[in-house]
PyMOL Python script that loads the backbone (N, CA, C, O; Angstrom):
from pymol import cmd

cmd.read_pdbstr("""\
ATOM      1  N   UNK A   1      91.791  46.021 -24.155  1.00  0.00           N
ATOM      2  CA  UNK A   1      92.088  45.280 -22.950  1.00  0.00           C
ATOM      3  C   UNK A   1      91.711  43.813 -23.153  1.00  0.00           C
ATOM      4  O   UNK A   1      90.692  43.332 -23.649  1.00  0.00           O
ATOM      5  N   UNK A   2      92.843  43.200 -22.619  1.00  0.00           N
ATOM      6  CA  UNK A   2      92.587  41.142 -22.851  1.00  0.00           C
ATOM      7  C   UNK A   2      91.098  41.225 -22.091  1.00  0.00           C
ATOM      8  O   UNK A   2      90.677  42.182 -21.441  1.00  0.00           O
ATOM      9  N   UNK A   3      90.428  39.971 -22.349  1.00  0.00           N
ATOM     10  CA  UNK A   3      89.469  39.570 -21.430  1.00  0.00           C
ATOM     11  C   UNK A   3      89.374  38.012 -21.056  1.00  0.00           C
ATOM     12  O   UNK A   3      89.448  37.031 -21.796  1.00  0.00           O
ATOM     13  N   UNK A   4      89.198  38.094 -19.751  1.00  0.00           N
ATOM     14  CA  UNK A   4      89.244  36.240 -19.616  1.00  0.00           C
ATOM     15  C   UNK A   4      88.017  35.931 -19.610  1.00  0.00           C
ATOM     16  O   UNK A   4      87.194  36.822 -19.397  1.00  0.00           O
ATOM     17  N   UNK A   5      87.510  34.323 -19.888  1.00  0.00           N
ATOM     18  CA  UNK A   5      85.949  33.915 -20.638  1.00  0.00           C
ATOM     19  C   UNK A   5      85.941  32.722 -19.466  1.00  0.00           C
ATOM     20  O   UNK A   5      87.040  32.173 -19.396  1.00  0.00           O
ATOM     21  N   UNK A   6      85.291  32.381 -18.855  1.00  0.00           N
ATOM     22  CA  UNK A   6      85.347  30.921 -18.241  1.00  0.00           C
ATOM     23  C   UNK A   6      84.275  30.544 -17.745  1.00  0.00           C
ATOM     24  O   UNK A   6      83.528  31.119 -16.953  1.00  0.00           O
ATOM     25  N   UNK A   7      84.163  28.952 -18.524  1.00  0.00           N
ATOM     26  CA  UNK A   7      82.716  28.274 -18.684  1.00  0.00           C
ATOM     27  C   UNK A   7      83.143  27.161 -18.477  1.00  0.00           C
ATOM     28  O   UNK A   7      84.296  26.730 -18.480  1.00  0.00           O
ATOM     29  N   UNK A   8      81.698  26.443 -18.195  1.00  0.00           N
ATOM     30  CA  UNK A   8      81.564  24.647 -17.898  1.00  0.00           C
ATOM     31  C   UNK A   8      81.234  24.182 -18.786  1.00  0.00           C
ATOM     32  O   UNK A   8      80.230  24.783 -19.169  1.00  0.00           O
ATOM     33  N   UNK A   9      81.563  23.130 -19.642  1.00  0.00           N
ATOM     34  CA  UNK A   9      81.018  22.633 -20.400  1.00  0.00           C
ATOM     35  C   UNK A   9      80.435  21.462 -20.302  1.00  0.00           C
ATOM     36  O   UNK A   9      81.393  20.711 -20.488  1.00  0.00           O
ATOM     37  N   UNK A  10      79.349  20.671 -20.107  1.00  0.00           N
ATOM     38  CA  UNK A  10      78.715  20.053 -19.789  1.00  0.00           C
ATOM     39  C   UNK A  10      78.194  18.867 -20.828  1.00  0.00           C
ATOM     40  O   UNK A  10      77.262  19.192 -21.564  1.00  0.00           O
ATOM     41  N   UNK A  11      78.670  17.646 -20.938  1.00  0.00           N
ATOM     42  CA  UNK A  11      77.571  17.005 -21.993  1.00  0.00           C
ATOM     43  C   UNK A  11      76.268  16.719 -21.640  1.00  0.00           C
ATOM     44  O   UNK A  11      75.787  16.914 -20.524  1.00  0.00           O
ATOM     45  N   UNK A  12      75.499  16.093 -22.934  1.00  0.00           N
ATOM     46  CA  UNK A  12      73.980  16.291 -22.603  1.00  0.00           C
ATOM     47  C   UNK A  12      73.684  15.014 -22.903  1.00  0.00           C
ATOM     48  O   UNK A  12      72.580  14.729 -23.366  1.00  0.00           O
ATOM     49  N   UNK A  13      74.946  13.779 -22.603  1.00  0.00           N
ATOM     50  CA  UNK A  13      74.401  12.532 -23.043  1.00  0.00           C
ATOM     51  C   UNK A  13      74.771  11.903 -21.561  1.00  0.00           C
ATOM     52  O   UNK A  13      75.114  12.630 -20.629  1.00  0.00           O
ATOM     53  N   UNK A  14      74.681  10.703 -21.470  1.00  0.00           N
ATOM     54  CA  UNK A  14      74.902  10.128 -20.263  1.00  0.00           C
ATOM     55  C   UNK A  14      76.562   9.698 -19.885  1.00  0.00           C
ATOM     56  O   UNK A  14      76.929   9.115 -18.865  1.00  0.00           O
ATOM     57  N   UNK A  15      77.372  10.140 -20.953  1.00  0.00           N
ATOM     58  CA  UNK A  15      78.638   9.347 -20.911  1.00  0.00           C
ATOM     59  C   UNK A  15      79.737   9.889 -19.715  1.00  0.00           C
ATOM     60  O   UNK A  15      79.292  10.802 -19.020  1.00  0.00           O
ATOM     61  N   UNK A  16      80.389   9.671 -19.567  1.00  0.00           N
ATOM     62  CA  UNK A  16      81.379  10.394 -18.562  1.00  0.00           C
ATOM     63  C   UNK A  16      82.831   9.929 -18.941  1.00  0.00           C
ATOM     64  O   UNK A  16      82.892   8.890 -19.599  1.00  0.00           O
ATOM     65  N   UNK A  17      83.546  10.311 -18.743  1.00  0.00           N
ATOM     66  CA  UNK A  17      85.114  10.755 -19.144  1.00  0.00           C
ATOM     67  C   UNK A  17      85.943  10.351 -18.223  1.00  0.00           C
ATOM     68  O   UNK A  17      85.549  10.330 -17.056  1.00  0.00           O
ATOM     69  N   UNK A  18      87.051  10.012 -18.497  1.00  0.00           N
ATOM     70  CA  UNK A  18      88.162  10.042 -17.117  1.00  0.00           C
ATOM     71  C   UNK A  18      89.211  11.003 -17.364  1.00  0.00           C
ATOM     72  O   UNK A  18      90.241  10.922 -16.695  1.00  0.00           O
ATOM     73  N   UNK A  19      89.046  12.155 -18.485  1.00  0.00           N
ATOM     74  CA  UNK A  19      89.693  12.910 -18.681  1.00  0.00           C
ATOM     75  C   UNK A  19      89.728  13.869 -19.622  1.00  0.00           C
ATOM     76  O   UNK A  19      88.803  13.765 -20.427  1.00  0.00           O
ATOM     77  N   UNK A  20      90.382  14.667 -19.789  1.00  0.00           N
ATOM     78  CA  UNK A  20      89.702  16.030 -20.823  1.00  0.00           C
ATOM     79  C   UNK A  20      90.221  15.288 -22.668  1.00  0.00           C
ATOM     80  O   UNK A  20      89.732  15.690 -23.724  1.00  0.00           O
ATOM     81  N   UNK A  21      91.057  14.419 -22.565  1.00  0.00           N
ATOM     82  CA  UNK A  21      91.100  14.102 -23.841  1.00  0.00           C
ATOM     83  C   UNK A  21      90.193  13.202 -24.190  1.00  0.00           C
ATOM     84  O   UNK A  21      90.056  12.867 -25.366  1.00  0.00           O
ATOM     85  N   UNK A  22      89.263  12.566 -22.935  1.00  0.00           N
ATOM     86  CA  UNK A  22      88.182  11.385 -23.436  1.00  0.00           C
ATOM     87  C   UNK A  22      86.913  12.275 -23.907  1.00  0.00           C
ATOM     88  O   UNK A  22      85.930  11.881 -24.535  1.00  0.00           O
ATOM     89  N   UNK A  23      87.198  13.599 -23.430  1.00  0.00           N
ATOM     90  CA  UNK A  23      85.902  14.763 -23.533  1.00  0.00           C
ATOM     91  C   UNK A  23      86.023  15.168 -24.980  1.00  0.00           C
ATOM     92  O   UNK A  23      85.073  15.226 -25.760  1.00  0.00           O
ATOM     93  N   UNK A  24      87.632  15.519 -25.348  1.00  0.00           N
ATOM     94  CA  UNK A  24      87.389  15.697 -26.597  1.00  0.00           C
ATOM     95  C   UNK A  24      87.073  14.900 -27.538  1.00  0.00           C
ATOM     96  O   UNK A  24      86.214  15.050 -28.407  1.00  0.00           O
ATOM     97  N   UNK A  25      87.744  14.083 -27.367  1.00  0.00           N
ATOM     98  CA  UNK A  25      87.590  12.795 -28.322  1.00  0.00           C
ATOM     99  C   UNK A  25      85.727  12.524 -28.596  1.00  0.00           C
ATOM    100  O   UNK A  25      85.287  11.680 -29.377  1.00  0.00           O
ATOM    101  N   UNK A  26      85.153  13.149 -28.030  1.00  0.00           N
ATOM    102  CA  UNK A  26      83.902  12.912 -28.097  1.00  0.00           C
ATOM    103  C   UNK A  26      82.947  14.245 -28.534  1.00  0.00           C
ATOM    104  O   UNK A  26      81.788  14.188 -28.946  1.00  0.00           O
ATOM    105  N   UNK A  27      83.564  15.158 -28.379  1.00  0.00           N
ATOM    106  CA  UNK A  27      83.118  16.673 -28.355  1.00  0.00           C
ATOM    107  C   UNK A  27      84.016  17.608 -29.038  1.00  0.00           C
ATOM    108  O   UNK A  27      83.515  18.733 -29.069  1.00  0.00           O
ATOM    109  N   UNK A  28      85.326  17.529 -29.673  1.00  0.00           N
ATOM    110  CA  UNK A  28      85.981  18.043 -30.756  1.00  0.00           C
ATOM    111  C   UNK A  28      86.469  18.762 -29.936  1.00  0.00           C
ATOM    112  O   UNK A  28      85.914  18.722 -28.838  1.00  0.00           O
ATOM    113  N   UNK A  29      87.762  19.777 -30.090  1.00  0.00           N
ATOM    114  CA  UNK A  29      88.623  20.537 -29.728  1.00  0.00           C
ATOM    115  C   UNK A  29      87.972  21.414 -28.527  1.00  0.00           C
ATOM    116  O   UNK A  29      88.604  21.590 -27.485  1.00  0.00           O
ATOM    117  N   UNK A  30      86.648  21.967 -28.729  1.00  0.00           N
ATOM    118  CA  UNK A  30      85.743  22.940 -27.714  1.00  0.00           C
ATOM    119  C   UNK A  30      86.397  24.471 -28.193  1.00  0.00           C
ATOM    120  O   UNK A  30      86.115  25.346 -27.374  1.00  0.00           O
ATOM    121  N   UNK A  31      87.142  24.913 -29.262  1.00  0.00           N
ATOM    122  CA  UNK A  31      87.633  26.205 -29.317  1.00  0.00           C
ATOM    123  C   UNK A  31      89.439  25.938 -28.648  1.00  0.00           C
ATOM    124  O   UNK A  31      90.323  26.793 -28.601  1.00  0.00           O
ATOM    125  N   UNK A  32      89.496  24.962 -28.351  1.00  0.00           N
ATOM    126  CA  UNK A  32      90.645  24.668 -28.236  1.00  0.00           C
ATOM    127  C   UNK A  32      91.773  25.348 -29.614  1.00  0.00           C
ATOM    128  O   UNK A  32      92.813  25.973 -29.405  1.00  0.00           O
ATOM    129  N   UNK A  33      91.374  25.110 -30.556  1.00  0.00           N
ATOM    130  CA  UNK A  33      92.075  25.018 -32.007  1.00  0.00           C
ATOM    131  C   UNK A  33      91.647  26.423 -32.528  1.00  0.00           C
ATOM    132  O   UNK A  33      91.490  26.409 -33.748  1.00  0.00           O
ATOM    133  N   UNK A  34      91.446  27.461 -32.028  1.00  0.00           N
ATOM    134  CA  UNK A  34      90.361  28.408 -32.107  1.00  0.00           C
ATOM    135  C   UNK A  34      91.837  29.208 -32.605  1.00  0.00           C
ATOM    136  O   UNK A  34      92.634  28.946 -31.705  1.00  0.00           O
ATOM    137  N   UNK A  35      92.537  30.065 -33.647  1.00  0.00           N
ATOM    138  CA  UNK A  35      93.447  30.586 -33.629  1.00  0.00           C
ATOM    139  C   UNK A  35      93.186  32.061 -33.151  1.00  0.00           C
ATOM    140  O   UNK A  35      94.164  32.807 -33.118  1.00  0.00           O
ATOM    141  N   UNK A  36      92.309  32.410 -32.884  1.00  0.00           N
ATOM    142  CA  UNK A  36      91.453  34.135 -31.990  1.00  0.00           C
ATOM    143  C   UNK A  36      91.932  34.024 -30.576  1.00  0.00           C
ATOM    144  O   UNK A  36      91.921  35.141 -30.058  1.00  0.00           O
ATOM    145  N   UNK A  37      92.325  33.140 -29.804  1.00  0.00           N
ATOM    146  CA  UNK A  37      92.099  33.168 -28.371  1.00  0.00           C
ATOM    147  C   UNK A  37      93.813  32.939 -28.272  1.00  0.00           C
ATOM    148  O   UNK A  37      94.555  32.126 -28.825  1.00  0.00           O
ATOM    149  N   UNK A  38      94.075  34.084 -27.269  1.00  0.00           N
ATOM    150  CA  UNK A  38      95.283  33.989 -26.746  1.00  0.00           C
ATOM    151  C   UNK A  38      96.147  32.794 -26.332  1.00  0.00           C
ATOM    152  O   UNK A  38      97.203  32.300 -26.725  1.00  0.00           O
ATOM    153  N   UNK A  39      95.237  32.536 -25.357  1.00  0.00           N
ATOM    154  CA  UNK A  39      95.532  31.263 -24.377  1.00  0.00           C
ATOM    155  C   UNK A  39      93.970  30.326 -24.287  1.00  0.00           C
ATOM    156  O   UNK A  39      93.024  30.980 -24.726  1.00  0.00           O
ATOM    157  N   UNK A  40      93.690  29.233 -23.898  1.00  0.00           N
ATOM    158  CA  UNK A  40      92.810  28.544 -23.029  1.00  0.00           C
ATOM    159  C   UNK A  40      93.313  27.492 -22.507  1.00  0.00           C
ATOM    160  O   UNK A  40      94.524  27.335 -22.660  1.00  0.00           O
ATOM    161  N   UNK A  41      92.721  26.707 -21.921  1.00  0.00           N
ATOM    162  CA  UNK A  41      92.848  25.950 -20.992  1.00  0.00           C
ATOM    163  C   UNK A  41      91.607  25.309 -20.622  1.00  0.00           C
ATOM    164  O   UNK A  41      90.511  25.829 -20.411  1.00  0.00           O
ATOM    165  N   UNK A  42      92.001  23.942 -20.573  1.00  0.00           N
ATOM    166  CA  UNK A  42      90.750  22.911 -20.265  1.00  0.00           C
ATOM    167  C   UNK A  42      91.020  21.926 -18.349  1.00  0.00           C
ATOM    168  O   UNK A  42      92.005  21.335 -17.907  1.00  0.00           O
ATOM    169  N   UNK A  43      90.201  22.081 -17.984  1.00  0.00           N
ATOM    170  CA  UNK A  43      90.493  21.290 -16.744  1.00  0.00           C
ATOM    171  C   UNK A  43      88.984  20.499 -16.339  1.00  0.00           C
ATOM    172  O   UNK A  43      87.881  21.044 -16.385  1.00  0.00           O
ATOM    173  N   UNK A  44      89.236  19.198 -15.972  1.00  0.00           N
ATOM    174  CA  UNK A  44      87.843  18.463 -15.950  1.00  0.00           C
ATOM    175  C   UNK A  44      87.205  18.894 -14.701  1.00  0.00           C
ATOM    176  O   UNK A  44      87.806  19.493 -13.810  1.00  0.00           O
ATOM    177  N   UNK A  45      85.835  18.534 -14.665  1.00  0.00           N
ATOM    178  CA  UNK A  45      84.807  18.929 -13.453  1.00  0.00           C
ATOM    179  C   UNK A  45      84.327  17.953 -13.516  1.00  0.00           C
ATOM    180  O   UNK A  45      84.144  17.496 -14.644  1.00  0.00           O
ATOM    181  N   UNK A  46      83.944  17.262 -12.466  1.00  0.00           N
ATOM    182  CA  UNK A  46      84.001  16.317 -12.476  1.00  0.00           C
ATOM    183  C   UNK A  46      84.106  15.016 -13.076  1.00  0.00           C
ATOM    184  O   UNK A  46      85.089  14.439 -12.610  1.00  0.00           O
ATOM    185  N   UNK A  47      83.377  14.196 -14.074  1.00  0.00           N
ATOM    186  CA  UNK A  47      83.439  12.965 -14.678  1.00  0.00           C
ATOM    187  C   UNK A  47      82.414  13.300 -16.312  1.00  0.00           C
ATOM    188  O   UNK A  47      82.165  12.546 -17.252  1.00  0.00           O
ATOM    189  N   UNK A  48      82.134  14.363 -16.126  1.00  0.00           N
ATOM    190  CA  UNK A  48      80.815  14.655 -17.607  1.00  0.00           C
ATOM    191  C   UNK A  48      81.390  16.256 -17.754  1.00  0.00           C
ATOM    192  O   UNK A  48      80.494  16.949 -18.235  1.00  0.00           O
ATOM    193  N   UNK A  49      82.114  16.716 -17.592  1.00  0.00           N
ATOM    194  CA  UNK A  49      82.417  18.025 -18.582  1.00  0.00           C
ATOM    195  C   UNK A  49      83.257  18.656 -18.152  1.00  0.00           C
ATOM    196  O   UNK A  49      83.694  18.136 -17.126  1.00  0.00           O
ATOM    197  N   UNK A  50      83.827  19.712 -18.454  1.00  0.00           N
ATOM    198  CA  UNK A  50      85.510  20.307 -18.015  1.00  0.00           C
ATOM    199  C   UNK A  50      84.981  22.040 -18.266  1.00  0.00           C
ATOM    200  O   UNK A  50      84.025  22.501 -18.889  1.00  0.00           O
ATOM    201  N   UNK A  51      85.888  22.583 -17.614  1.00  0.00           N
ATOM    202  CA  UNK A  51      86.039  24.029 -17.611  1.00  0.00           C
ATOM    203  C   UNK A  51      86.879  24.614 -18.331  1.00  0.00           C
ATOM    204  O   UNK A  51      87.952  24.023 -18.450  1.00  0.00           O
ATOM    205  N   UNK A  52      86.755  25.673 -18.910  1.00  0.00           N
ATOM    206  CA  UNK A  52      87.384  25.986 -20.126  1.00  0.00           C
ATOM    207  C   UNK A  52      87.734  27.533 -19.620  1.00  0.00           C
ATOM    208  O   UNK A  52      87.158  28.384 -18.944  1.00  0.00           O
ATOM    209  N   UNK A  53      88.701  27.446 -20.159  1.00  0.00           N
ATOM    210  CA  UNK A  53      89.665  29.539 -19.507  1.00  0.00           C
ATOM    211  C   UNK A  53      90.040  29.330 -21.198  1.00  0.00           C
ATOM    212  O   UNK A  53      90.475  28.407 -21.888  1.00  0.00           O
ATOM    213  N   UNK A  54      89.516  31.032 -21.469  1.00  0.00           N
ATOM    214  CA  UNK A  54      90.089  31.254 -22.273  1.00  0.00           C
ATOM    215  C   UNK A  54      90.877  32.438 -22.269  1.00  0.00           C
ATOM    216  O   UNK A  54      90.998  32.766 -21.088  1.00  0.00           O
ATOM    217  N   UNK A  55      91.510  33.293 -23.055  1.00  0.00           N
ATOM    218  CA  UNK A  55      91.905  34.778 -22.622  1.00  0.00           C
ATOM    219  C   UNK A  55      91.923  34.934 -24.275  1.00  0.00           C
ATOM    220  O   UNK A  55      92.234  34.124 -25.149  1.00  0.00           O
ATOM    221  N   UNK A  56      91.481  36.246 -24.343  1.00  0.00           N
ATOM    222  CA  UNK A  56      91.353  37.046 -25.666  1.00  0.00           C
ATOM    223  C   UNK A  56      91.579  38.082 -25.697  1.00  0.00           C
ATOM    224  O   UNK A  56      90.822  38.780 -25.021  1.00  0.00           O
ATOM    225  N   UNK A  57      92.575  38.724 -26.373  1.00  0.00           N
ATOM    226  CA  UNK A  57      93.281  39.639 -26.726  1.00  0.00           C
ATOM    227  C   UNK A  57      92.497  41.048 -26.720  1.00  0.00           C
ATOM    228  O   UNK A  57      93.070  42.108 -26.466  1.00  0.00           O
ATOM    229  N   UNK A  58      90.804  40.924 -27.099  1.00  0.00           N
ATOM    230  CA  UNK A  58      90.154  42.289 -26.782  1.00  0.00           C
ATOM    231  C   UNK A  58      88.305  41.760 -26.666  1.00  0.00           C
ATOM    232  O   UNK A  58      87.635  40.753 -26.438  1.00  0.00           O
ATOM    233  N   UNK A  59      88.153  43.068 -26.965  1.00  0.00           N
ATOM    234  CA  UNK A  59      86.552  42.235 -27.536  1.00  0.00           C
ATOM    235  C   UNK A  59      85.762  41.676 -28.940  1.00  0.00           C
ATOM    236  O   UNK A  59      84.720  41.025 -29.012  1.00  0.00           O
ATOM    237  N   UNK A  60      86.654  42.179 -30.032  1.00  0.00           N
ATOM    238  CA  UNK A  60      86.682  41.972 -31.095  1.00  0.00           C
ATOM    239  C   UNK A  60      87.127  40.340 -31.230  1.00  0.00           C
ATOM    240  O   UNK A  60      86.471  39.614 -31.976  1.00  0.00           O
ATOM    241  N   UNK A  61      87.929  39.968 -30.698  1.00  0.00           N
ATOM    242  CA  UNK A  61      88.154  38.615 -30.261  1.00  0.00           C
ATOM    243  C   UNK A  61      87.582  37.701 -30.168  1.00  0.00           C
ATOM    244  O   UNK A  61      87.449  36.638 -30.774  1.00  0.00           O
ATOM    245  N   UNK A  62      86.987  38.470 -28.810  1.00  0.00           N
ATOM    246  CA  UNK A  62      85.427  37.651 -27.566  1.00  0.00           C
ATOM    247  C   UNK A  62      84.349  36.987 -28.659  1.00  0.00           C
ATOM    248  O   UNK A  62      83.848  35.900 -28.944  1.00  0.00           O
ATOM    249  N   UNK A  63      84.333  38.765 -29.187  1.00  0.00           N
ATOM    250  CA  UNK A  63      82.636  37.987 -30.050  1.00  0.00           C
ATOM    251  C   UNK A  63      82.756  37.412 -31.351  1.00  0.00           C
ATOM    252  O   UNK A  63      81.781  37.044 -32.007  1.00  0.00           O
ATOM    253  N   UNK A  64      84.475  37.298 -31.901  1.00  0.00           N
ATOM    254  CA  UNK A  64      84.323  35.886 -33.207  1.00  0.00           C
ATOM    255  C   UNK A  64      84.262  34.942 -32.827  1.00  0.00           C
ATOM    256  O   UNK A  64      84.031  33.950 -33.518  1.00  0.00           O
ATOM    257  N   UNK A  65      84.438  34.935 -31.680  1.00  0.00           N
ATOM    258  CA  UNK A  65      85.077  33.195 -30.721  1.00  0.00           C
ATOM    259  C   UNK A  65      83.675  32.031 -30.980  1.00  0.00           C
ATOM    260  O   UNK A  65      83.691  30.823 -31.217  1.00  0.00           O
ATOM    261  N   UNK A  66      82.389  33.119 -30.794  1.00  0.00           N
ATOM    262  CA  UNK A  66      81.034  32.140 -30.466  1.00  0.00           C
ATOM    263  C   UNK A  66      80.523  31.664 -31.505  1.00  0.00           C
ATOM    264  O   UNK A  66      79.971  30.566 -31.423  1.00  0.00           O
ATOM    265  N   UNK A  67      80.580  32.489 -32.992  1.00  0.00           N
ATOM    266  CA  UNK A  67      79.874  31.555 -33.705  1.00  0.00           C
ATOM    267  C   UNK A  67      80.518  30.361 -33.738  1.00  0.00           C
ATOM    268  O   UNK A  67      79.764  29.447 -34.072  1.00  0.00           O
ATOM    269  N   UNK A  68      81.289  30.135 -33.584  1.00  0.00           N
ATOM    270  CA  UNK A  68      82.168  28.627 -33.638  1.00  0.00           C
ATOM    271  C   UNK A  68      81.957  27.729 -32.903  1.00  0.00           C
ATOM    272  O   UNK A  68      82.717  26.761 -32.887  1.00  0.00           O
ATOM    273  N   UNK A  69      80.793  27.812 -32.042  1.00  0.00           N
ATOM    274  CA  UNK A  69      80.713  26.858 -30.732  1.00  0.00           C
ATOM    275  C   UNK A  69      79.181  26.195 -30.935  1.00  0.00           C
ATOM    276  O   UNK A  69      78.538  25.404 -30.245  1.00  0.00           O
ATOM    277  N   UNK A  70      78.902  26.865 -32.172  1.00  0.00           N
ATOM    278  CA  UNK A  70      77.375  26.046 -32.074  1.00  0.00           C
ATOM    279  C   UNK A  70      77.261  24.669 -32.641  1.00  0.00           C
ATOM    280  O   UNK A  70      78.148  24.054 -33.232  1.00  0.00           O
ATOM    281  N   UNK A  71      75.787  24.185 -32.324  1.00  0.00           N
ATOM    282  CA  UNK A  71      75.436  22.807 -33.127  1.00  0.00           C
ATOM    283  C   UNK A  71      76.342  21.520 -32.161  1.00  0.00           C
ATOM    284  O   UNK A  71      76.566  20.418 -32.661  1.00  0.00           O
ATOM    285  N   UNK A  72      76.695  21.809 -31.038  1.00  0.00           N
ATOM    286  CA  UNK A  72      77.864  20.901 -29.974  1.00  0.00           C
ATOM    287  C   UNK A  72      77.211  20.280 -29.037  1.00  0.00           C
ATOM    288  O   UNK A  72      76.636  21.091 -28.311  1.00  0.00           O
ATOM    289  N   UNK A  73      76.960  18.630 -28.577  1.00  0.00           N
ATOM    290  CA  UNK A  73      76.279  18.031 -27.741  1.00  0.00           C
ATOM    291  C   UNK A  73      76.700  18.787 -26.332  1.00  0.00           C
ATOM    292  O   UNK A  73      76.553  18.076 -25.337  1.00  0.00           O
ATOM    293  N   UNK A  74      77.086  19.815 -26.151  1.00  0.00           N
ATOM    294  CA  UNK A  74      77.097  19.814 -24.119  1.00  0.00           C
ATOM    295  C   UNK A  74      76.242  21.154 -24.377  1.00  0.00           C
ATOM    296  O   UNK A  74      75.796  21.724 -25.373  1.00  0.00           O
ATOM    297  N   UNK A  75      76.233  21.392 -22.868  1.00  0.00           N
ATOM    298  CA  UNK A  75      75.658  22.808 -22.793  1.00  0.00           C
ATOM    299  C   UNK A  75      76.847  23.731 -22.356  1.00  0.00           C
ATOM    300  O   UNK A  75      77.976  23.263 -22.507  1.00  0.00           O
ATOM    301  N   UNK A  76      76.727  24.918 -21.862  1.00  0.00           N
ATOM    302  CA  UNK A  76      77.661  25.911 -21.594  1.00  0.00           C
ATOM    303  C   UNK A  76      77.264  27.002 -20.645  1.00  0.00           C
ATOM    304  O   UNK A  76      76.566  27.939 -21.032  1.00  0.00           O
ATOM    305  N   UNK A  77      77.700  26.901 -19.397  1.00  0.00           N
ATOM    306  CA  UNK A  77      77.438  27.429 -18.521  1.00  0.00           C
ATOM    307  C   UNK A  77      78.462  28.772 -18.032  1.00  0.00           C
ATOM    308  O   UNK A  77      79.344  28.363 -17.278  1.00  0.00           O
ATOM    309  N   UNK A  78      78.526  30.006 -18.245  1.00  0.00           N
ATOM    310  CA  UNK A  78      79.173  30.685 -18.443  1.00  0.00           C
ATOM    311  C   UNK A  78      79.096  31.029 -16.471  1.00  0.00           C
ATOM    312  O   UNK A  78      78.142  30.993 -15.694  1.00  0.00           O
ATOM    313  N   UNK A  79      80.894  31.411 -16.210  1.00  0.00           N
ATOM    314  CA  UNK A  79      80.719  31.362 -15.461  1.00  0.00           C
ATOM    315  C   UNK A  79      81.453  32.890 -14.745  1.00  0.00           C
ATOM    316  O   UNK A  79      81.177  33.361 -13.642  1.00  0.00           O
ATOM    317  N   UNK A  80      82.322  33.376 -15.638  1.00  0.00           N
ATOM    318  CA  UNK A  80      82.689  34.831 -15.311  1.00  0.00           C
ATOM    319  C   UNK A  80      83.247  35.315 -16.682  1.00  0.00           C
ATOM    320  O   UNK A  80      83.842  34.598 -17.486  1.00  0.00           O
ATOM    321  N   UNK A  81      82.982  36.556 -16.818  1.00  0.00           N
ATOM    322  CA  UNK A  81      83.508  37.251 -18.051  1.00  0.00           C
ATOM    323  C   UNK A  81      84.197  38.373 -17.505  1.00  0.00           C
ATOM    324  O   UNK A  81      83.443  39.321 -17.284  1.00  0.00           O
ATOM    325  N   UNK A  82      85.353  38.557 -17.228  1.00  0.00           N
ATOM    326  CA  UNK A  82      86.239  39.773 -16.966  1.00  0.00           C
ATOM    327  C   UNK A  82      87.394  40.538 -18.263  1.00  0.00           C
ATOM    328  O   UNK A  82      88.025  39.947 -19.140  1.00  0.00           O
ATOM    329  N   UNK A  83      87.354  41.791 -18.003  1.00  0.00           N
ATOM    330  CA  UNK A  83      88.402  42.509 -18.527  1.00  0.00           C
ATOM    331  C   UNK A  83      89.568  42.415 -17.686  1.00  0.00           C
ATOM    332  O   UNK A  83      89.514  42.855 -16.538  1.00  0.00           O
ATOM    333  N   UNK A  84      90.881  41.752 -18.256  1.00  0.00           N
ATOM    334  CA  UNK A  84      91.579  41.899 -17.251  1.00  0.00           C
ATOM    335  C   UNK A  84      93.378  42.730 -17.878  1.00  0.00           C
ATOM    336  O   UNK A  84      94.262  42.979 -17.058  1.00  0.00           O
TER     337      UNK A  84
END
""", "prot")
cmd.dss("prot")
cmd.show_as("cartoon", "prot")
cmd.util.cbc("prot")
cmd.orient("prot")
């Protein structure tokens, strides 16, 4: 069963963005480029970090997705994990 992943991503410096490509440009793809994940999707929250949807094909998926996210200036605030 797919599962959808959706988190905040938050930087941990003082800068702020006027948009999700000023986020990357500063913070790299975020799993964007991730070839494991079905779909994602980035949408900003306010002015310092964006929300991230991902959807993954199972759970085998889910759990290659994370080693890939470490060593990254924001934090990550997980905000629902469903089977859908």
């Amino acid at each position: 069963m797919a599962i959808r992943h959706i988190a905040d991503l938050v930087t941990t410096n003082a800068n702020t963005y006027a948009n999700t490509d000023e986020f990357f440009a500063e913070h790299g793809p975020c799993g964007g480029s991730n070839p494991g994940c079905t779909s994602i999707n980035f949408e900003m929250q306010g002015n310092n970090g964006v929300r991230r949807t991902i959807i993954f094909e199972d759970e085998t998926q889910f759990q290659a997705f994370f080693p890939n996210t470490t060593d990254k200036v924001f934090t990550v605030t997980k905000i629902e994990k469903v089977t859908i």
